[in-house]
Biotite code that builds the C-alpha atoms (Angstrom):
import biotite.structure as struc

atoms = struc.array([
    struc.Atom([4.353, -2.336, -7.901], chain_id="A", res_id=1, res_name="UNK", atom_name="CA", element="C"),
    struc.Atom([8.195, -0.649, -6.918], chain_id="A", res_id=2, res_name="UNK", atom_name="CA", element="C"),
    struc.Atom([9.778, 1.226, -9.529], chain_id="A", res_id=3, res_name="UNK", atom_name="CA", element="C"),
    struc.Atom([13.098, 1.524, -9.202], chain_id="A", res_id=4, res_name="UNK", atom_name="CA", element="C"),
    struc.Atom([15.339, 3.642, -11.895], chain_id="A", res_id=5, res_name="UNK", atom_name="CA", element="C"),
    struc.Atom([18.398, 2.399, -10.549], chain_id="A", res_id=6, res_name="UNK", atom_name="CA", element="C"),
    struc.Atom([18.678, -0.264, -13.083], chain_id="A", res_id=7, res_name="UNK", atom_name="CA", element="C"),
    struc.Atom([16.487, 1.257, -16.181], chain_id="A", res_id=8, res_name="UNK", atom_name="CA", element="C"),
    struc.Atom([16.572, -0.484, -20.004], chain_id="A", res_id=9, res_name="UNK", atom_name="CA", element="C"),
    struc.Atom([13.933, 0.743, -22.442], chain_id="A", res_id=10, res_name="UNK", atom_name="CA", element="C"),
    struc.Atom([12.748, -0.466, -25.361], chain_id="A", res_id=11, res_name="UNK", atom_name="CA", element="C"),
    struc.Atom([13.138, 2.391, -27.531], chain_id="A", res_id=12, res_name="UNK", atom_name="CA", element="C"),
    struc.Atom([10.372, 1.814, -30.245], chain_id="A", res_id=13, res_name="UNK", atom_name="CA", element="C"),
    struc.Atom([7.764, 1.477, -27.617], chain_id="A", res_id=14, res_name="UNK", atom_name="CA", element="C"),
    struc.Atom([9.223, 4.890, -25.848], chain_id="A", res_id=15, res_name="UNK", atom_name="CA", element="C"),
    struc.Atom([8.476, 6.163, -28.945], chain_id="A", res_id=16, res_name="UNK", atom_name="CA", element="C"),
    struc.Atom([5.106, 4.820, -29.954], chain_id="A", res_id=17, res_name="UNK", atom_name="CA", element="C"),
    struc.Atom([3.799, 5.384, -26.571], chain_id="A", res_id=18, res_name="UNK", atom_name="CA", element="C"),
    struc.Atom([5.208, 9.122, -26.710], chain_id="A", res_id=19, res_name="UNK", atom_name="CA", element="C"),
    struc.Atom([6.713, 8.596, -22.803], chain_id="A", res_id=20, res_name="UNK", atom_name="CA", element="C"),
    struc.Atom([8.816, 11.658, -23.390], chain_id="A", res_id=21, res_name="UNK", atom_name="CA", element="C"),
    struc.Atom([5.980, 13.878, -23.323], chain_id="A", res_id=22, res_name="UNK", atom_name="CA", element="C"),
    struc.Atom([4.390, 12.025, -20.626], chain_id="A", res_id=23, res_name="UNK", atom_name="CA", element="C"),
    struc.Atom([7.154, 12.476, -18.741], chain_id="A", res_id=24, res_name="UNK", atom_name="CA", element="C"),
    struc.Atom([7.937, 16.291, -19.102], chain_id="A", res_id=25, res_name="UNK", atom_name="CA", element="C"),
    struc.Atom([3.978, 16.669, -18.306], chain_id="A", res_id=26, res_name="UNK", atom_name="CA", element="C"),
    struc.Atom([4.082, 15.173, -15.186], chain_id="A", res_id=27, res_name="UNK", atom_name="CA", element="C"),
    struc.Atom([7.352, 16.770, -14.146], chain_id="A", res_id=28, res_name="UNK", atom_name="CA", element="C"),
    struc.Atom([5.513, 19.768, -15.260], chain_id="A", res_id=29, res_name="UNK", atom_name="CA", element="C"),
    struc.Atom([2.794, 19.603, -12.953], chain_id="A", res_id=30, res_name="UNK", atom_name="CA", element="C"),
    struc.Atom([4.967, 18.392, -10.088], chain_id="A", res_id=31, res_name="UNK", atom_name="CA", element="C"),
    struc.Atom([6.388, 21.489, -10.373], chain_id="A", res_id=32, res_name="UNK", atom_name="CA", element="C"),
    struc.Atom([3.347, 23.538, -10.258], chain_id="A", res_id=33, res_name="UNK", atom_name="CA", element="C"),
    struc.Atom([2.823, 21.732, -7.040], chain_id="A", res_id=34, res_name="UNK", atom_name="CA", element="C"),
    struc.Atom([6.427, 20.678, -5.626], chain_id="A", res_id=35, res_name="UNK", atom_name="CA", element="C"),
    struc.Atom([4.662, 19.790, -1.924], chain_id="A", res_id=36, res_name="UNK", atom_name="CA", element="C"),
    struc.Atom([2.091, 17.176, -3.657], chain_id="A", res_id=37, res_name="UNK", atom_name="CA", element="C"),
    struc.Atom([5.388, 14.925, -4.575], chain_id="A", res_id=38, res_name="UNK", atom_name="CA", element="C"),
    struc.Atom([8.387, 12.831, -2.810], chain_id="A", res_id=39, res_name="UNK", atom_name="CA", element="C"),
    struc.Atom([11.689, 12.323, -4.850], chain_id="A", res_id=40, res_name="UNK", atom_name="CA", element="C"),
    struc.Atom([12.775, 14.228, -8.405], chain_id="A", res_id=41, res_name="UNK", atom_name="CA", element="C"),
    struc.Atom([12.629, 11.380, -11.008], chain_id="A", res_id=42, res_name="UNK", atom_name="CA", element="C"),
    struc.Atom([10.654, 8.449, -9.561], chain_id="A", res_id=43, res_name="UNK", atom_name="CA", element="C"),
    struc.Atom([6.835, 9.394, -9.072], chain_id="A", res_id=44, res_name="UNK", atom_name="CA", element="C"),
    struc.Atom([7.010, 10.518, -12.799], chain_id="A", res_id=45, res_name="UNK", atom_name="CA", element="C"),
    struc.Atom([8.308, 7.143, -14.014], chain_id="A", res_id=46, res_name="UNK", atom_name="CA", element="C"),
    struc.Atom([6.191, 5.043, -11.724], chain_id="A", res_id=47, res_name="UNK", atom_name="CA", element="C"),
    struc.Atom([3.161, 7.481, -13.085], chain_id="A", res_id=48, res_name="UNK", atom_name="CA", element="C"),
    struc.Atom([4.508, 7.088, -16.837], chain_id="A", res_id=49, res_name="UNK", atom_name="CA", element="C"),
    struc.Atom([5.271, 3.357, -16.569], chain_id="A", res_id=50, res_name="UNK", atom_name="CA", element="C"),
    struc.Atom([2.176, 1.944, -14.698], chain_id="A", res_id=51, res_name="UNK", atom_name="CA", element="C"),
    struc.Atom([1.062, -1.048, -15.827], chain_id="A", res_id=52, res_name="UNK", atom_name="CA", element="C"),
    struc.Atom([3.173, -1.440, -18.632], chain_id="A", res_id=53, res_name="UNK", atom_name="CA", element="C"),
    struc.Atom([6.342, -2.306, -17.207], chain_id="A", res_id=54, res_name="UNK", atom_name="CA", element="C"),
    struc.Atom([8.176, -5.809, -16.808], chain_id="A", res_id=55, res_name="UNK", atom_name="CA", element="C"),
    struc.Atom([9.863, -7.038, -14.488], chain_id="A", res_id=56, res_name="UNK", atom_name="CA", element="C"),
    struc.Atom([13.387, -8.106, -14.280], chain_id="A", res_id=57, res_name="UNK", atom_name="CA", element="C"),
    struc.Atom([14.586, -10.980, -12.231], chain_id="A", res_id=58, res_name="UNK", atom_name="CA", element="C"),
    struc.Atom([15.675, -9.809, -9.023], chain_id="A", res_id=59, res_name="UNK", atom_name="CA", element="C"),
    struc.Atom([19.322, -10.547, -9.425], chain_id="A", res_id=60, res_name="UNK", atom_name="CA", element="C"),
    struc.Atom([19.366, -7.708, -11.963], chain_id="A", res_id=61, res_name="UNK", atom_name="CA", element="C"),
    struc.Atom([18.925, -4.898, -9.173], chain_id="A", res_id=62, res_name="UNK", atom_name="CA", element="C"),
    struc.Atom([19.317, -6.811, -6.012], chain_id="A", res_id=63, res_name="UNK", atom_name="CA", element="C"),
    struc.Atom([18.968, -4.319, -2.781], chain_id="A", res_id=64, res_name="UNK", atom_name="CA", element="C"),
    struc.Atom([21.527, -4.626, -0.272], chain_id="A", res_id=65, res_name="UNK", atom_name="CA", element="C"),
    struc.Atom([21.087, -2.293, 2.542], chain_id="A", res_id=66, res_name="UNK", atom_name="CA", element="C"),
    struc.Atom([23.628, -2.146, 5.142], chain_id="A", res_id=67, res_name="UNK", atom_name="CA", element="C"),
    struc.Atom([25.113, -5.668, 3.802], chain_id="A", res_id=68, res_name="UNK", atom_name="CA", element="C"),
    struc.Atom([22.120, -7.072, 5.279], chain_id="A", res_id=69, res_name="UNK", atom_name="CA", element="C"),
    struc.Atom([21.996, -9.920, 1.924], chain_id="A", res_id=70, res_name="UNK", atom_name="CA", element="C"),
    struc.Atom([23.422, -13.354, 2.371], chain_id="A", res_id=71, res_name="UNK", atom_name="CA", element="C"),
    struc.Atom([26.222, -14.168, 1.080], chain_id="A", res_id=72, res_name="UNK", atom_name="CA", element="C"),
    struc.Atom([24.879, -16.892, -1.209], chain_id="A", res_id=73, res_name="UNK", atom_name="CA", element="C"),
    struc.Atom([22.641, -13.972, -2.963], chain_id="A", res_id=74, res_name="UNK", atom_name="CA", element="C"),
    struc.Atom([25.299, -11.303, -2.742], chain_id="A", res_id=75, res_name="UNK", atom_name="CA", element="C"),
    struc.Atom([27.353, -13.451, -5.406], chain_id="A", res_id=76, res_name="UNK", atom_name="CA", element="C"),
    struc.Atom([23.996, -14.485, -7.141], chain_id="A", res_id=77, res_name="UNK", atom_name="CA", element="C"),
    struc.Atom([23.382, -10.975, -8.235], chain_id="A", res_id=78, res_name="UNK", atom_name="CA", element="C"),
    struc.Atom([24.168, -9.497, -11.547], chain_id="A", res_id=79, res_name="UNK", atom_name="CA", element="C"),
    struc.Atom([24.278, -6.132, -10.058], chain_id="A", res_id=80, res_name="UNK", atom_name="CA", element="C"),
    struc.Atom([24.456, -5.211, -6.158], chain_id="A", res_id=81, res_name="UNK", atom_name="CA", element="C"),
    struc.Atom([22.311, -2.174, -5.380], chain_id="A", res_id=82, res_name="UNK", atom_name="CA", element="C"),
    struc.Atom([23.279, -0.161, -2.656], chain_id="A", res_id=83, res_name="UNK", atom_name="CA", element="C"),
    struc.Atom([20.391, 1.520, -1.646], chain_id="A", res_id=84, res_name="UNK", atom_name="CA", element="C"),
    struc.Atom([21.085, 3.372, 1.978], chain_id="A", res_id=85, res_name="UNK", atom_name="CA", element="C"),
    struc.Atom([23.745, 5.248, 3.778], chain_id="A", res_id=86, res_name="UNK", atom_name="CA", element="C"),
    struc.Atom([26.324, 2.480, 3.901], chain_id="A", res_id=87, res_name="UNK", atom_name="CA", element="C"),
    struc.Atom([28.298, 2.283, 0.273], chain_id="A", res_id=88, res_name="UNK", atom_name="CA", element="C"),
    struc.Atom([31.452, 0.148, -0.233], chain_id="A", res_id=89, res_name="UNK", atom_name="CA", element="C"),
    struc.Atom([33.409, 2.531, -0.097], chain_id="A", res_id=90, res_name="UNK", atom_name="CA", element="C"),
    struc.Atom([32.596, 4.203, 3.339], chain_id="A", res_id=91, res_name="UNK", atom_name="CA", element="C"),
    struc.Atom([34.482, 3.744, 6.574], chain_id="A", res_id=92, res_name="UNK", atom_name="CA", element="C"),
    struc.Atom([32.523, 1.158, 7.970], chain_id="A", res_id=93, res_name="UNK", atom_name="CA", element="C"),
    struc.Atom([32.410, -1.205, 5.069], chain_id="A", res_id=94, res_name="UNK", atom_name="CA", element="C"),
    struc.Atom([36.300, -0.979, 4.139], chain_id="A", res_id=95, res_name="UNK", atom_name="CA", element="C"),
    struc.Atom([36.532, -1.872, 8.097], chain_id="A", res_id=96, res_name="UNK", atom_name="CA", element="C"),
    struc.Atom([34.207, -4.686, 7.698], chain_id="A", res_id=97, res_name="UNK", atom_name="CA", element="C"),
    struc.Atom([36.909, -6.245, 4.910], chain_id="A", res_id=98, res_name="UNK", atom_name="CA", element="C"),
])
């Protein structure tokens, strides 16, 4: 199971049944006690918080595209393009690539 809060949508009366907020601040809590027992800020708490009772989304929805290594066929498939890595549109490179 990857967690991913790049693309994130909630269903608000189960965030509240399931009191996530609290769960949340508790694990951030004791990631802080111990900040060398964790990678990342936000993620290991969600993925902690959310396991096993998360859905997932079709992949078009958050599809990764690292280095504009994604054909082109499921580049304009996606719903939302993900750019997960050090190349973003916007850089150099990319605008080069055009």
């Amino acid at each position: 199971f990857h967690f991913n809060e790049g693309v994130f949508v909630a269903r608000l009366d189960l965030w509240r049944r399931r009191n996530v907020t609290a769960r949340l601040e508790q694990w951030m809590a004791l990631f802080n006690e111990h900040p060398k027992s964790v990678v990342g800020v936000t993620q290991p708490a969600l993925i902690l918080a959310f396991f096993e009772a998360a859905d997932a989304f079709d992949v078009r929805w958050n599809r990764a595209l690292r280095d504009y290594r994604l054909p082109p066929d499921e580049a304009r498939a996606a719903y939302v393009l993900h750019y997960n890595g050090p190349t973003k549109p916007w850089h150099p490179r990319a605008l080069a690539a055009e």
